[in-house]
C-alpha positions, 0 to 999 in steps of 0.5 A: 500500500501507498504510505505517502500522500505523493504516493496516492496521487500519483496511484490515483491519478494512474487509475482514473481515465474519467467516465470511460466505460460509463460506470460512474456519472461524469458529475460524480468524478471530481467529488469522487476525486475530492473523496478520495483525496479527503480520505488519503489525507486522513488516512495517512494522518489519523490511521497510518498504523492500520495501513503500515501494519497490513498484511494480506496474508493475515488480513483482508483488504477488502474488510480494512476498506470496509471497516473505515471507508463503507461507514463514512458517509462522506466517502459513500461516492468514492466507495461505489467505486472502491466496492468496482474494483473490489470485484474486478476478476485478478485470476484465470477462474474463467479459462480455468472453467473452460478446462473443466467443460472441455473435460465433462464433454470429453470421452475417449472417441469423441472427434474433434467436431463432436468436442466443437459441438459440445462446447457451442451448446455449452457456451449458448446454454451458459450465455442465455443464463442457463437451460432454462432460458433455452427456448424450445420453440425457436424454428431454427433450433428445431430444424437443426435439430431435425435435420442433425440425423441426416447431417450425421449420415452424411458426414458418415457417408463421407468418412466411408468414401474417404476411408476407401479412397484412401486405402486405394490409394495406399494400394496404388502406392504400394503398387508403384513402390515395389513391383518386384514383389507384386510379380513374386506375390503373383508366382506364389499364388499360381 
């Protein structure tokens, strides 16, 4: 933590680009600036042994900011914004999460595309807020849903063609390769 009155201002001044992202009304800027002078002044004068003395292994900063600044009514705008950036996310909890869906789709055959596809409805089902928001009379989720069977026909149809395709191919190869023990092969069998 800062522990001098340079110091703040010098952080402050870092930390706001005023109204950029609408969260807080342009007219509520200076007082809010004000507030946050007014309480680094009293702070670094009247409590300088609580903000020496702090350490976030013992104690949270959250409860120290909540103890001195939340019960003052003459912080309540700067404390809006205390409480913002209080909650702002300092991990990988989301990606971690996607790992964890990743692994509850996964099985030991399923392919890419299947992953893919799993994931998409994982993702729209989490984005409408959850499967009971999903509306079930939605004309295009119902034709997906009934053309799916003929979809997954077709792409098995196509792996079939590939597969054969492929092994020809490989025969073809094989052929060019090594004719002399084609003709040895034809011997053995007559």
């Amino acid at each position: 933590m800062a522990l001098t009155i340079t110091e703040c201002e010098t952080n402050q001044s870092r930390l706001w680009q005023p109204d950029q992202f609408n969260r807080v009304a342009a007219s509520y800027v200076n007082d809010i600036l004000n507030q946050y002078q007014d309480y680094a002044d009293s702070m670094i004068h009247d409590h300088r042994e609580l903000f020496t003395s702090f350490s976030p292994s013992v104690s949270r900063l959250d409860t120290l900011l909540v103890d001195i600044m939340s019960r003052n009514d003459s912080y309540s705008k700067l404390w809006k914004v205390v409480k913002m950036l209080l909650v702002l996310s300092h991990g990988q909890a989301t990606v971690e999460r996607g790992f964890s869906i990743n692994k509850q789709v996964e099985t030991e055959n399923l392919s890419e595309e299947s992953v893919v596809a799993k994931r998409t409805i994982c993702d729209y089902v989490t984005y409408v807020g959850g499967i009971e928001h999903v509306d079930v009379t939605n004309k295009k989720l119902i034709l997906a849903a009934t053309a799916a069977r003929q979809k997954y026909f077709a792409y098995l149809n196509d792996l079939h063609v590939k597969e054969a395709n492929d092994a020809k191919s490989k025969k073809r190869k094989d052929l060019k390769e090594d004719p002399e023990q084609l003709k040895t092969k034809k011997n053995e069998d007559y």
